[in-house]
PDB file of N, H, CA, C and O in Angstrom:
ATOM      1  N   UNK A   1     111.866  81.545  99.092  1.00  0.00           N
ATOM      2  CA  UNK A   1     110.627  80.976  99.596  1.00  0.00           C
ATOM      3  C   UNK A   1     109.861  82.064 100.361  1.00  0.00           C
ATOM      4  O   UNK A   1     110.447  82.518 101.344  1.00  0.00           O
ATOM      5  N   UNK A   2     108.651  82.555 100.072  1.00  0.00           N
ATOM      6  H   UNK A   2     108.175  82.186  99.274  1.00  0.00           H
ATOM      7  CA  UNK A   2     107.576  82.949 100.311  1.00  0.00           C
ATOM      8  C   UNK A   2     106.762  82.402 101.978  1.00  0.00           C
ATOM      9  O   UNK A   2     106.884  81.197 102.194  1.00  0.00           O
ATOM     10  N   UNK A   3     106.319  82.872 102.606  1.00  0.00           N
ATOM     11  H   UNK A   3     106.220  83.852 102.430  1.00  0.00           H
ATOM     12  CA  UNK A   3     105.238  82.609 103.679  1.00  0.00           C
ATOM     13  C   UNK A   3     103.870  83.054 102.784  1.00  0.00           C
ATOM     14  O   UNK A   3     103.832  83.167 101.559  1.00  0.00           O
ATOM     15  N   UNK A   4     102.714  83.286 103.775  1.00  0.00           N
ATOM     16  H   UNK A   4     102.745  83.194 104.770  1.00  0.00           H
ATOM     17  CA  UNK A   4     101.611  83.494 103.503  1.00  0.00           C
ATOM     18  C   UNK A   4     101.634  84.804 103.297  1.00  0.00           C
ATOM     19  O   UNK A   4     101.315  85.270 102.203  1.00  0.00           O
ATOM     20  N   UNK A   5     102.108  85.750 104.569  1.00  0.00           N
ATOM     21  H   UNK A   5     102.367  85.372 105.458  1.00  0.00           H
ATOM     22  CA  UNK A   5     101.858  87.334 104.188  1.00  0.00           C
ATOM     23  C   UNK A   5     102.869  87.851 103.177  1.00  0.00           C
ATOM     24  O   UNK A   5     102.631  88.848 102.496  1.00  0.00           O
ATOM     25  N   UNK A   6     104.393  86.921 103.057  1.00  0.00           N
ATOM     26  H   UNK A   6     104.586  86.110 103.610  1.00  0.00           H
ATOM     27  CA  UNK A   6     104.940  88.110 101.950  1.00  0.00           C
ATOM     28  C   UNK A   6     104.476  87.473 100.468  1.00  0.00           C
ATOM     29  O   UNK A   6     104.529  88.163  99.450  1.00  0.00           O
ATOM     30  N   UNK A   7     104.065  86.235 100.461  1.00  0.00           N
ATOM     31  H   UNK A   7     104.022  85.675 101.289  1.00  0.00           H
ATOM     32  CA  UNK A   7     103.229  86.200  99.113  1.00  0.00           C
ATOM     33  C   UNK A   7     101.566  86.764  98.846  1.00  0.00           C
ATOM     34  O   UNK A   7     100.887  86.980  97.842  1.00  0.00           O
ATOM     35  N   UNK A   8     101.427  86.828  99.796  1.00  0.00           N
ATOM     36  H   UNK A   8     101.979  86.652 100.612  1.00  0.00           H
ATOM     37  CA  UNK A   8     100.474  88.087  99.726  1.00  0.00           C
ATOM     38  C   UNK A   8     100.311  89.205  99.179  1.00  0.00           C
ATOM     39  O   UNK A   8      99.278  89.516  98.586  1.00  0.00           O
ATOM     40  N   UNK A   9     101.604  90.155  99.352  1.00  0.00           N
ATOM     41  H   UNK A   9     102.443  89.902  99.834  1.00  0.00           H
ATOM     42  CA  UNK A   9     102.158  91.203  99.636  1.00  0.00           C
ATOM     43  C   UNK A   9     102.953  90.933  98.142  1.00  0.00           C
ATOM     44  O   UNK A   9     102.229  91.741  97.560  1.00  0.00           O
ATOM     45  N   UNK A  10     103.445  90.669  97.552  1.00  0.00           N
ATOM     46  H   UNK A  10     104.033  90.013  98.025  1.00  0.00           H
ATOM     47  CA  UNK A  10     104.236  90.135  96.405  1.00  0.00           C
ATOM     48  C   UNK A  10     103.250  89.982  95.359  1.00  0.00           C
ATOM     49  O   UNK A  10     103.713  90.361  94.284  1.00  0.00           O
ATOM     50  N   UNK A  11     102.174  89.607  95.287  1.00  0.00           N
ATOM     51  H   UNK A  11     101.797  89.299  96.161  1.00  0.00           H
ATOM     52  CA  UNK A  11     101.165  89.103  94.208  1.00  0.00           C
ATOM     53  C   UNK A  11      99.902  90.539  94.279  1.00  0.00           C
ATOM     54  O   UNK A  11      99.312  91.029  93.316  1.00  0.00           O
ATOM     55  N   UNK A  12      99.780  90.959  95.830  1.00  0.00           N
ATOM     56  H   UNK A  12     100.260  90.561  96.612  1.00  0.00           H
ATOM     57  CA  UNK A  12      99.336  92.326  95.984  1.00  0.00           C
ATOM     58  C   UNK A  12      97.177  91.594  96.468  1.00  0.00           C
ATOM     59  O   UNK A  12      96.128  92.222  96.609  1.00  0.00           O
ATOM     60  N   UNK A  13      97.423  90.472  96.528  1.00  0.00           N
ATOM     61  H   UNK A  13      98.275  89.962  96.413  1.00  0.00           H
ATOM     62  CA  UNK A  13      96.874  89.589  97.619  1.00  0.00           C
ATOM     63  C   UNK A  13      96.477  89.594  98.802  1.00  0.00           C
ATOM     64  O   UNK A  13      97.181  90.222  99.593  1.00  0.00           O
ATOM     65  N   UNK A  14      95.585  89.106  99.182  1.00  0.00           N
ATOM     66  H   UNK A  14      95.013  88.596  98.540  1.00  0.00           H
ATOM     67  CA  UNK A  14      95.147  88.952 100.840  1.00  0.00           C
ATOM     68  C   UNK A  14      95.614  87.652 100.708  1.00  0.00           C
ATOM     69  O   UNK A  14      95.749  86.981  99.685  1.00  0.00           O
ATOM     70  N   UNK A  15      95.849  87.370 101.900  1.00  0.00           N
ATOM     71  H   UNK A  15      95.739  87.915 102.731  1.00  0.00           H
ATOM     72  CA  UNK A  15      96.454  85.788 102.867  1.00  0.00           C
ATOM     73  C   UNK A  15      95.590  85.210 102.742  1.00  0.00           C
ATOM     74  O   UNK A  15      95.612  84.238 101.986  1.00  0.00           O
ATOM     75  N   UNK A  16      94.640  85.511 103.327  1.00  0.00           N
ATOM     76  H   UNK A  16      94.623  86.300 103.941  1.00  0.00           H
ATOM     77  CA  UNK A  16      93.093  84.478 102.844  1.00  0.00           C
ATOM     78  C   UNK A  16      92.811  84.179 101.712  1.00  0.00           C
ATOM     79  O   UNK A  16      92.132  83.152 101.700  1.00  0.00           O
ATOM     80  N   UNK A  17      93.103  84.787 100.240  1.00  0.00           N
ATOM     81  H   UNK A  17      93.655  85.621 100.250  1.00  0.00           H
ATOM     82  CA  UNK A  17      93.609  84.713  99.050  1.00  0.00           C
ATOM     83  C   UNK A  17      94.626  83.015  98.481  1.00  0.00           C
ATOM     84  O   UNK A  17      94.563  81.967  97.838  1.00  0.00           O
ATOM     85  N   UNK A  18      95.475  83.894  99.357  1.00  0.00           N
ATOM     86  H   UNK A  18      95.526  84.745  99.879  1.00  0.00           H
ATOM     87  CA  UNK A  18      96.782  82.766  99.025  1.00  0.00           C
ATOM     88  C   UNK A  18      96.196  81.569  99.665  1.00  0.00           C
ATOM     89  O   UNK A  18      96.283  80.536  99.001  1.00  0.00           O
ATOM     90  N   UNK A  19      95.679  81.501 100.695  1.00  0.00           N
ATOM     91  H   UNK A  19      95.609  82.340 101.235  1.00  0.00           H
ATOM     92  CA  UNK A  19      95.471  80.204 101.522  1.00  0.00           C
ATOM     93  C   UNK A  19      94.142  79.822 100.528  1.00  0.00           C
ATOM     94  O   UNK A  19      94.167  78.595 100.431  1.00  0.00           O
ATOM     95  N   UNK A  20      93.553  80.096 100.130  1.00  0.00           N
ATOM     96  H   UNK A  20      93.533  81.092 100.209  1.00  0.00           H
ATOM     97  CA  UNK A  20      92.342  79.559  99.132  1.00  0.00           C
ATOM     98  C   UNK A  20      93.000  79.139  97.832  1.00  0.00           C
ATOM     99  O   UNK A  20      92.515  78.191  97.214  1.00  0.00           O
ATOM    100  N   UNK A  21      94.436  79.992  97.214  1.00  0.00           N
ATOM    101  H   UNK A  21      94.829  80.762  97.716  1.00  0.00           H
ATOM    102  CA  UNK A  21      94.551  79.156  96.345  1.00  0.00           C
ATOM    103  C   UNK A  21      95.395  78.275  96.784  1.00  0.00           C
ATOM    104  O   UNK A  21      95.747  77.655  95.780  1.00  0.00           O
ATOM    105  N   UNK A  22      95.892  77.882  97.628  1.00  0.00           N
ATOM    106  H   UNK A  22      95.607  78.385  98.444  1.00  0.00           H
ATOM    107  CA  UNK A  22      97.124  76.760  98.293  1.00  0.00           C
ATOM    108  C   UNK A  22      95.586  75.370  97.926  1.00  0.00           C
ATOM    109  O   UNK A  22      95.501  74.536  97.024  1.00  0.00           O
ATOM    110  N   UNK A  23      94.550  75.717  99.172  1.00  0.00           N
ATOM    111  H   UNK A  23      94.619  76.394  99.904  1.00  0.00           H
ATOM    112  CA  UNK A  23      93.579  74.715  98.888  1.00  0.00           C
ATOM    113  C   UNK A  23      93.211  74.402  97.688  1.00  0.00           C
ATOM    114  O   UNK A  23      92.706  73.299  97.481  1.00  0.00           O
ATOM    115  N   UNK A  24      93.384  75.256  96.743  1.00  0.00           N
ATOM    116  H   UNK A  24      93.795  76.152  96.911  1.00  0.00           H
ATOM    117  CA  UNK A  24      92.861  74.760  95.314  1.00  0.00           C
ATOM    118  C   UNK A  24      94.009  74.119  94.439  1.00  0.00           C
ATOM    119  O   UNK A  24      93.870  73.659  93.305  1.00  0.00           O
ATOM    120  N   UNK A  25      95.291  74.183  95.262  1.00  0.00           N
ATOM    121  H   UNK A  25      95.404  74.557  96.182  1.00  0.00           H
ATOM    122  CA  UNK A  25      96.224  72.965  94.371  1.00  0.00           C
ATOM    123  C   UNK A  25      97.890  73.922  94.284  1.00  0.00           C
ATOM    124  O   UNK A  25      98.944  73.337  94.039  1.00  0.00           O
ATOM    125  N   UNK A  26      97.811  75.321  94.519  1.00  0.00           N
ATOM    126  H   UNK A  26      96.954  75.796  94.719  1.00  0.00           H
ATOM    127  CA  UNK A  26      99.164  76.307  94.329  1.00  0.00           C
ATOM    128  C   UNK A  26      99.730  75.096  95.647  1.00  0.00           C
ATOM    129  O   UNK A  26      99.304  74.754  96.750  1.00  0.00           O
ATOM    130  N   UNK A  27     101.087  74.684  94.648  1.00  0.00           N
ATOM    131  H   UNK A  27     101.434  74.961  93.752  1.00  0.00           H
ATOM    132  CA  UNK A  27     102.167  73.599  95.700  1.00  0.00           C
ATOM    133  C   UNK A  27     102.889  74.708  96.603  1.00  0.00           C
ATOM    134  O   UNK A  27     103.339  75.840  96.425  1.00  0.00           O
ATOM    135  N   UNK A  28     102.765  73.791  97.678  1.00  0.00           N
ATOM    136  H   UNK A  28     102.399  72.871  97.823  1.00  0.00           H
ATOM    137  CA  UNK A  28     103.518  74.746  98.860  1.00  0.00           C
ATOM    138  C   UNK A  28     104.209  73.788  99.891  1.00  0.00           C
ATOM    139  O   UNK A  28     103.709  72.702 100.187  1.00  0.00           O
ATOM    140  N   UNK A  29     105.492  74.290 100.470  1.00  0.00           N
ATOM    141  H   UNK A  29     105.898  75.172 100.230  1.00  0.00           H
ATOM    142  CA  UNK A  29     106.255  73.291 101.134  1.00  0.00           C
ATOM    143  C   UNK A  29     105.970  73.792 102.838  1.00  0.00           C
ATOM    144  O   UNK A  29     105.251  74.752 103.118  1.00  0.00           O
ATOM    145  N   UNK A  30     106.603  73.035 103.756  1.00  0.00           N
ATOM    146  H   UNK A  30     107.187  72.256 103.529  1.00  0.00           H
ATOM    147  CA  UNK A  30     106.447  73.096 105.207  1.00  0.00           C
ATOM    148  C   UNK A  30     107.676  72.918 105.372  1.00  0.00           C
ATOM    149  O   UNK A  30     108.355  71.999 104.914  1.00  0.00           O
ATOM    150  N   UNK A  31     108.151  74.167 106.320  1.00  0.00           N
ATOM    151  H   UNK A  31     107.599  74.913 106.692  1.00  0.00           H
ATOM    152  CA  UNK A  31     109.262  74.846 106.709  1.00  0.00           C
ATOM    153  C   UNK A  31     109.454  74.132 108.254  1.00  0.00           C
ATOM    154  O   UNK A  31     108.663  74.281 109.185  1.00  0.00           O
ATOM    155  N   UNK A  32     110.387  73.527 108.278  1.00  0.00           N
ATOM    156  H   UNK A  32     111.031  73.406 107.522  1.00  0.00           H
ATOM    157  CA  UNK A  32     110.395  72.955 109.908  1.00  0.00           C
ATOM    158  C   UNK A  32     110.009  73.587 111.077  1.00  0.00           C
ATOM    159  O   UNK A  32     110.034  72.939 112.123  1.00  0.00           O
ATOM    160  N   UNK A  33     109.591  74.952 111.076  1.00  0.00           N
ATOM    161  H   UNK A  33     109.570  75.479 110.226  1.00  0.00           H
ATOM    162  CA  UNK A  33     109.218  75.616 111.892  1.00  0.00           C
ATOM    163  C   UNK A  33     107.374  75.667 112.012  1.00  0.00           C
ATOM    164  O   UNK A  33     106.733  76.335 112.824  1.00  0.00           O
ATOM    165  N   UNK A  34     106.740  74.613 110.783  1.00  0.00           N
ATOM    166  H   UNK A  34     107.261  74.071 110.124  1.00  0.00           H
ATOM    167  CA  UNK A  34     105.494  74.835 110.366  1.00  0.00           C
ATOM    168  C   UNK A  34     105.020  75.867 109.359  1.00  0.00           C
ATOM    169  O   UNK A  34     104.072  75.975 108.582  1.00  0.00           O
ATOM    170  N   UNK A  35     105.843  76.416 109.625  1.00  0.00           N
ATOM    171  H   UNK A  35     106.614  76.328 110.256  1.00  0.00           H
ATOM    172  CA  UNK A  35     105.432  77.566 108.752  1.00  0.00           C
ATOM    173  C   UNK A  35     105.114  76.968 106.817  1.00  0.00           C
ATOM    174  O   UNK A  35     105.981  76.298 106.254  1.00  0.00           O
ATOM    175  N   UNK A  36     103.770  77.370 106.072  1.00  0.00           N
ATOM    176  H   UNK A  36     103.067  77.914 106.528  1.00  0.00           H
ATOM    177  CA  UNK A  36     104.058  77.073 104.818  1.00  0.00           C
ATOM    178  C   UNK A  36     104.786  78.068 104.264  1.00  0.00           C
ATOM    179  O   UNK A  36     104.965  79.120 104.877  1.00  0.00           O
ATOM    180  N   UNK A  37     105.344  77.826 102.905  1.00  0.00           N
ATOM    181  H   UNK A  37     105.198  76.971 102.407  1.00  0.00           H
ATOM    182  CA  UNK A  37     106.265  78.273 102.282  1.00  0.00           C
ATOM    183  C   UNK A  37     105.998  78.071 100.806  1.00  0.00           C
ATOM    184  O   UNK A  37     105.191  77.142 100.847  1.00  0.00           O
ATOM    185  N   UNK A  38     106.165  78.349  99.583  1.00  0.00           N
ATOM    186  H   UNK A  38     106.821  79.103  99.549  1.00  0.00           H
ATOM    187  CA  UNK A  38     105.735  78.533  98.383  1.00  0.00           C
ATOM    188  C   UNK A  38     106.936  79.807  98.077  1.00  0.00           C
ATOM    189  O   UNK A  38     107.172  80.906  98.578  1.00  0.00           O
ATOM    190  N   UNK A  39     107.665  78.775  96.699  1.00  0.00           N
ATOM    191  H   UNK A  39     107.472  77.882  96.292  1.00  0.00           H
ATOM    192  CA  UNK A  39     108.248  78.975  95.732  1.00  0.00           C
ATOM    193  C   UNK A  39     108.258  80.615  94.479  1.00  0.00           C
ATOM    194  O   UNK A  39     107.705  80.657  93.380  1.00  0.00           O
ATOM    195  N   UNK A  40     109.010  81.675  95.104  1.00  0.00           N
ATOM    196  H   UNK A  40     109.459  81.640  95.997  1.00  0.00           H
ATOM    197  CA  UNK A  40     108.363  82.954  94.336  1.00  0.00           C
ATOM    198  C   UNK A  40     107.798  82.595  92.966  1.00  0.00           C
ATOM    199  O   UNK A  40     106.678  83.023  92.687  1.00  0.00           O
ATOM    200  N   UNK A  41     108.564  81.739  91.953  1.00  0.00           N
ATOM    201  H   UNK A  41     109.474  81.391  92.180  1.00  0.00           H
ATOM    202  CA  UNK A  41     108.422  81.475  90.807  1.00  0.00           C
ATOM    203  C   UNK A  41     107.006  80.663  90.517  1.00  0.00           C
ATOM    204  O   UNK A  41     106.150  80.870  89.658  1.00  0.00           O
ATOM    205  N   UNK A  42     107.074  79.788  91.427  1.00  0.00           N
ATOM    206  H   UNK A  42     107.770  79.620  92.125  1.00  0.00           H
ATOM    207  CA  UNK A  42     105.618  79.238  91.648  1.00  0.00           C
ATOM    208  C   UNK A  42     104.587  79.896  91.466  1.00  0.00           C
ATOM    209  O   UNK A  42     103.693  79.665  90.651  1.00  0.00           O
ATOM    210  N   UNK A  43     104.659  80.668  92.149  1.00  0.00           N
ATOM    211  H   UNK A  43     105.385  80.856  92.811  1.00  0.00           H
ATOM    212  CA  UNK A  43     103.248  81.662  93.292  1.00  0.00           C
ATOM    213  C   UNK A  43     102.836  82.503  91.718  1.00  0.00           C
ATOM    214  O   UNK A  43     101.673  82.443  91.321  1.00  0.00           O
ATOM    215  N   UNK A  44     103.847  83.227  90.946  1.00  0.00           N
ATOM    216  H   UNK A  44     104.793  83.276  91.268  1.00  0.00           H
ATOM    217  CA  UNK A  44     104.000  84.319  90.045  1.00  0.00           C
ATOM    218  C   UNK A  44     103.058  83.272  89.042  1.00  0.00           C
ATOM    219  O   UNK A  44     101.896  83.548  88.745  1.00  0.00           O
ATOM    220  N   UNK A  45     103.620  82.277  88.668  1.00  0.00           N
ATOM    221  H   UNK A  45     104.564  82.053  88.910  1.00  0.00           H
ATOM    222  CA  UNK A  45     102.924  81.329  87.671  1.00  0.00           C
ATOM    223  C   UNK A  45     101.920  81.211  87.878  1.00  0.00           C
ATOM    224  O   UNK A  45     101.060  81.322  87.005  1.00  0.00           O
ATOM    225  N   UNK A  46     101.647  80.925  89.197  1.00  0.00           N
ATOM    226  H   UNK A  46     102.346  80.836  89.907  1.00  0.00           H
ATOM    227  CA  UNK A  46      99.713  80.647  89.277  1.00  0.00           C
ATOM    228  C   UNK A  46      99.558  81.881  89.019  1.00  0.00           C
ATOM    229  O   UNK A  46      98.669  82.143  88.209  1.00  0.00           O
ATOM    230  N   UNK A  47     100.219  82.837  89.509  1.00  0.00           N
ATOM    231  H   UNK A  47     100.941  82.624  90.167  1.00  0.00           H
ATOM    232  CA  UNK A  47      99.202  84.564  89.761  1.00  0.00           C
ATOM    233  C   UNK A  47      99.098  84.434  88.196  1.00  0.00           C
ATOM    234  O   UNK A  47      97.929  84.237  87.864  1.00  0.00           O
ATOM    235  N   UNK A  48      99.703  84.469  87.463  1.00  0.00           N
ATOM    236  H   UNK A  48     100.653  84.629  87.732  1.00  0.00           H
ATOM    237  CA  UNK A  48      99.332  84.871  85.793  1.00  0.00           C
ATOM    238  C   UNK A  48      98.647  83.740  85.145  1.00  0.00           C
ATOM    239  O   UNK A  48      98.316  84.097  84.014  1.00  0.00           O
ATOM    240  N   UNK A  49      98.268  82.433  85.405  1.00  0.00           N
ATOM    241  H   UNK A  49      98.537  82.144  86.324  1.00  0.00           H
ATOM    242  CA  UNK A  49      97.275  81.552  85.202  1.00  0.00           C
ATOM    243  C   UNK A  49      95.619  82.284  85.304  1.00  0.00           C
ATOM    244  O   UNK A  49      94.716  82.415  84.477  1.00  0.00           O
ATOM    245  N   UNK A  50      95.787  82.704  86.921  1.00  0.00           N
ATOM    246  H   UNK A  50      96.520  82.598  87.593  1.00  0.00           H
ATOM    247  CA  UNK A  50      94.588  83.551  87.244  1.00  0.00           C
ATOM    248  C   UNK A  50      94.359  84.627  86.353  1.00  0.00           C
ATOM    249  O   UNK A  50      93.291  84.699  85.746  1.00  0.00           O
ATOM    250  N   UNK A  51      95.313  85.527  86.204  1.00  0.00           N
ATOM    251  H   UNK A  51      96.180  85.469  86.698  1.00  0.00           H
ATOM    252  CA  UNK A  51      94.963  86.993  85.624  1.00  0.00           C
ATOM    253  C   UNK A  51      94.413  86.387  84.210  1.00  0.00           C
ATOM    254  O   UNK A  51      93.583  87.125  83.680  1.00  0.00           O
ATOM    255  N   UNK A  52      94.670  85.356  83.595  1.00  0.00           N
ATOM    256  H   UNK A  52      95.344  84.756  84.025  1.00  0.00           H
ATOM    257  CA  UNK A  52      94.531  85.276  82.459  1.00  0.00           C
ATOM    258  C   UNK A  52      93.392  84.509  82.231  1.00  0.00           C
ATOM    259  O   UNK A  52      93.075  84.365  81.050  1.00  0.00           O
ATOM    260  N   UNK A  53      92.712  83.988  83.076  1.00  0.00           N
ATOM    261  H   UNK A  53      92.970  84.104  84.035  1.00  0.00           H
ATOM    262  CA  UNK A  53      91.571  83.578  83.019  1.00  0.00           C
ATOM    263  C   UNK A  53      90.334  84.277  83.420  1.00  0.00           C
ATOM    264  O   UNK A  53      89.171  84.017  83.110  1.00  0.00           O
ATOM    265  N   UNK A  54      91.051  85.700  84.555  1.00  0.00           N
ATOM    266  H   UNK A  54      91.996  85.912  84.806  1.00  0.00           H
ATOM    267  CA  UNK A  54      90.315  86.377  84.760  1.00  0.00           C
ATOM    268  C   UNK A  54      89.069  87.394  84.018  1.00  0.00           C
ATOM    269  O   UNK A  54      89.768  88.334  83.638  1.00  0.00           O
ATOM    270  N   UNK A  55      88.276  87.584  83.788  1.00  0.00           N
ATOM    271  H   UNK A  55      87.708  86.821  84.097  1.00  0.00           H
ATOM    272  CA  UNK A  55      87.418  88.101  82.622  1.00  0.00           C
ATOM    273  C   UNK A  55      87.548  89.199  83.059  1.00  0.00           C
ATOM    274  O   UNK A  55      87.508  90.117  82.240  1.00  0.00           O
ATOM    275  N   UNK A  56      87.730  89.492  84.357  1.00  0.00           N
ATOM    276  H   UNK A  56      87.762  88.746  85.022  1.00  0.00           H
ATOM    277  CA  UNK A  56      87.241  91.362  84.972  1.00  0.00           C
ATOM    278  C   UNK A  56      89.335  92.130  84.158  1.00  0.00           C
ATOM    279  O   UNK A  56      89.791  93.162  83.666  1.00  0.00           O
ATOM    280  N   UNK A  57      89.894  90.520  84.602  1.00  0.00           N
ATOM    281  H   UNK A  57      89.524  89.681  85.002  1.00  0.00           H
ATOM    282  CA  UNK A  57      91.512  91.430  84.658  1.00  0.00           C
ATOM    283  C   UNK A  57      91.805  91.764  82.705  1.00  0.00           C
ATOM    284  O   UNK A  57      92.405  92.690  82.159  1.00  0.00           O
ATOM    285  N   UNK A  58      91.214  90.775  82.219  1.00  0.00           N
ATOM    286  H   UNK A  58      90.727  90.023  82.662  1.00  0.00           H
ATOM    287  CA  UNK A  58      90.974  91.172  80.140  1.00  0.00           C
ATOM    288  C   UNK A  58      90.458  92.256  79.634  1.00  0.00           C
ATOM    289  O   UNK A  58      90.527  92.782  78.523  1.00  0.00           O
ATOM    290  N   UNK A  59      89.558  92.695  81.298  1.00  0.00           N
ATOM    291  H   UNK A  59      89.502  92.268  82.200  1.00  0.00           H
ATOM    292  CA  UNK A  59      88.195  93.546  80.555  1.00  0.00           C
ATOM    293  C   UNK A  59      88.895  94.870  80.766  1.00  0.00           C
ATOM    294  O   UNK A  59      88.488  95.914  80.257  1.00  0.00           O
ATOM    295  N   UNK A  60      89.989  94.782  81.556  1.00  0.00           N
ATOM    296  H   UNK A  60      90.320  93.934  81.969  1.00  0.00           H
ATOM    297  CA  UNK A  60      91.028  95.905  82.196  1.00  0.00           C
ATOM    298  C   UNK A  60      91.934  96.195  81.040  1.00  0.00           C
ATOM    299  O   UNK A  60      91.983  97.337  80.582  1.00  0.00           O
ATOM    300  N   UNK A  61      92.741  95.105  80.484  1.00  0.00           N
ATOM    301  H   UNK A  61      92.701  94.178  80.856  1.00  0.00           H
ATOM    302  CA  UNK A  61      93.478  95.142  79.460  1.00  0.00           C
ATOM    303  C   UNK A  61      93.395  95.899  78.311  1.00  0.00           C
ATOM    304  O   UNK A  61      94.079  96.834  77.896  1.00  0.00           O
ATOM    305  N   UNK A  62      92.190  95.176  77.765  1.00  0.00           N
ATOM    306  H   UNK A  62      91.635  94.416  78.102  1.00  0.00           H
ATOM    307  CA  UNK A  62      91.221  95.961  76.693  1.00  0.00           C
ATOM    308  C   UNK A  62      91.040  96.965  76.856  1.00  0.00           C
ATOM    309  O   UNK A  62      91.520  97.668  75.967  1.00  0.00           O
ATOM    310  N   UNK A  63      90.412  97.616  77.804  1.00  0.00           N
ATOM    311  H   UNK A  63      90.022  97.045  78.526  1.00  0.00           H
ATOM    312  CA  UNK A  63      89.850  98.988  78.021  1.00  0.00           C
ATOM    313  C   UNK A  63      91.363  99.986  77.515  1.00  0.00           C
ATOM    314  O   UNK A  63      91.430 100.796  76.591  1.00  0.00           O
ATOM    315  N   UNK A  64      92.730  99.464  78.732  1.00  0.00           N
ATOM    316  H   UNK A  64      92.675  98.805  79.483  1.00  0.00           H
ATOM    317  CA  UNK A  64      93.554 100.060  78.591  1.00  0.00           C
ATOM    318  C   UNK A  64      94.533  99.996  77.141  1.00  0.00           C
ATOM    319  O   UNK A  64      95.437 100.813  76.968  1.00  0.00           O
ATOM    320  N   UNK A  65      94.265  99.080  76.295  1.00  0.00           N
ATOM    321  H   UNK A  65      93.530  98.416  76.435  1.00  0.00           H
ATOM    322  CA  UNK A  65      94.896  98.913  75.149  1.00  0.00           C
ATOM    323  C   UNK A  65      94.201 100.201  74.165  1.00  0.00           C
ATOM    324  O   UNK A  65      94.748 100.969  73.373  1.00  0.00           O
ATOM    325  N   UNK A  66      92.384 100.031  74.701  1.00  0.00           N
ATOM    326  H   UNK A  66      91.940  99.407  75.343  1.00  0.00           H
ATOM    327  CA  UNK A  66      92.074 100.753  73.520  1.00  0.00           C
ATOM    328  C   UNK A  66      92.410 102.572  73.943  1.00  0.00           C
ATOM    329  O   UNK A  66      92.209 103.552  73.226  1.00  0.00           O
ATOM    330  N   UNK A  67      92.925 102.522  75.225  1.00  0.00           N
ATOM    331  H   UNK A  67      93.088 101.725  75.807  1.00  0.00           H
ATOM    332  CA  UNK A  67      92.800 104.403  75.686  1.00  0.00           C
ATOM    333  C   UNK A  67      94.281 104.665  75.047  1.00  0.00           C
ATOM    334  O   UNK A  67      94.395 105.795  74.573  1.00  0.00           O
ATOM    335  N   UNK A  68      95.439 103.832  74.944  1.00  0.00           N
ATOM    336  H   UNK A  68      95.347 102.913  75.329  1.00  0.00           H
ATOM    337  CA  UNK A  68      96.220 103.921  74.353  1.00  0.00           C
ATOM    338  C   UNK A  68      96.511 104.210  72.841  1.00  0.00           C
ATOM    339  O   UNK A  68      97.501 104.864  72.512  1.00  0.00           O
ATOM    340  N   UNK A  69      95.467 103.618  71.775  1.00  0.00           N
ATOM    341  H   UNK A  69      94.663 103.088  72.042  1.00  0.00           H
ATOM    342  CA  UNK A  69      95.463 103.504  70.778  1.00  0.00           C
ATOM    343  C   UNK A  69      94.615 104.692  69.864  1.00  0.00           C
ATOM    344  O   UNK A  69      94.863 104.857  68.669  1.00  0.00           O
ATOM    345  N   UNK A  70      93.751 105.361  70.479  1.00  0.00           N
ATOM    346  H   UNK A  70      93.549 105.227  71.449  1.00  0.00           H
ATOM    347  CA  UNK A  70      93.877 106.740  70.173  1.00  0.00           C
ATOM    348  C   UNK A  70      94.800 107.755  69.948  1.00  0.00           C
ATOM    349  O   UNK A  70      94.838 108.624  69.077  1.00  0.00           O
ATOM    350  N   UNK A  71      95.828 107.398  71.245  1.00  0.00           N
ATOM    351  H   UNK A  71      95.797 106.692  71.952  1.00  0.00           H
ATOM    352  CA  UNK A  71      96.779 108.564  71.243  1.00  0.00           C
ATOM    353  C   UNK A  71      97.850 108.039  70.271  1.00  0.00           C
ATOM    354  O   UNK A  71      98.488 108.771  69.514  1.00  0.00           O
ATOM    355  N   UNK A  72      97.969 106.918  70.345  1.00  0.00           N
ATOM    356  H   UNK A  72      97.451 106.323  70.960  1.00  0.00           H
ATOM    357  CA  UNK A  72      98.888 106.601  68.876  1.00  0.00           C
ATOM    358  C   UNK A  72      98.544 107.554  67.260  1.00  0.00           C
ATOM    359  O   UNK A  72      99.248 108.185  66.471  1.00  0.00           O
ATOM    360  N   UNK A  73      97.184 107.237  67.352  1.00  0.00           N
ATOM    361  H   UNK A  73      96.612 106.724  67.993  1.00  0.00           H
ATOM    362  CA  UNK A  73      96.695 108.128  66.161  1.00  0.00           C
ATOM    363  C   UNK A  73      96.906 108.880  66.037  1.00  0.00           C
ATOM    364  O   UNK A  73      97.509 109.179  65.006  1.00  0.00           O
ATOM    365  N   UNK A  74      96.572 109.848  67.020  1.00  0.00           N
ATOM    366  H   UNK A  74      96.082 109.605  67.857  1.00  0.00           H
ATOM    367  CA  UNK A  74      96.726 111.519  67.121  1.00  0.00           C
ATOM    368  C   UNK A  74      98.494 111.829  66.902  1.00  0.00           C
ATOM    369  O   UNK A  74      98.831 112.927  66.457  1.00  0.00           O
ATOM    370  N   UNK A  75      99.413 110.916  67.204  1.00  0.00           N
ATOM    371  H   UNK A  75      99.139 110.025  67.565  1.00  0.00           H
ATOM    372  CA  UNK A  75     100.542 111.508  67.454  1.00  0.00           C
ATOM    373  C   UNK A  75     101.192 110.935  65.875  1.00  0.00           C
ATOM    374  O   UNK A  75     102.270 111.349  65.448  1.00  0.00           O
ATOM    375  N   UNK A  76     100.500 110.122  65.272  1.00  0.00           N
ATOM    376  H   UNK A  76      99.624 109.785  65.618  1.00  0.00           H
ATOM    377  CA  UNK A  76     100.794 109.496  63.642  1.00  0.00           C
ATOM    378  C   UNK A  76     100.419 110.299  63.175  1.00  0.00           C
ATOM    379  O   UNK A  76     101.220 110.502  62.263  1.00  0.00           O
ATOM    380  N   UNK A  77      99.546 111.136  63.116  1.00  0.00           N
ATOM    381  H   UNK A  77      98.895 110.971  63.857  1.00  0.00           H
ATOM    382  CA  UNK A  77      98.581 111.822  62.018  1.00  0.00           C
ATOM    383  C   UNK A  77      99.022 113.305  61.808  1.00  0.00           C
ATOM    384  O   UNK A  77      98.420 114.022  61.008  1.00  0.00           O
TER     385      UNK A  77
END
């Protein structure tokens, strides 16, 4: 189980981050101390929900698929 800053820190996140997606529905439990808490496996699932809806994080992908696929050529040819 996760807090706010080491799922932060784990996803590579700001806290204010995590706490915006907690409000938008990421399930999170309360630790008798108050503290929230969220599930590593959880947290990872939303994070790759996001990336994958993300248009800027595809537009990253792409770019890097295609700088790769040159050098494939060059090293086939």
């Amino acid at each position: 189980m996760l807090d706010y800053r080491q799922a932060a820190r784990r996803v590579r996140r700001s806290v204010r981050t995590i706490k915006r997606w907690h409000k938008a529905g990421l399930k999170m439990s309360t630790a008798p101390d108050g503290r929230r808490l969220v599930e590593e496996s959880r947290l990872l699932a939303w994070w790759r929900d996001r990336m994958t809806a993300d248009p800027v994080h595809q537009l990253r992908l792409r770019r890097q698929d295609e700088a790769v696929a040159p050098q494939k050529e060059i090293t086939d040819g």
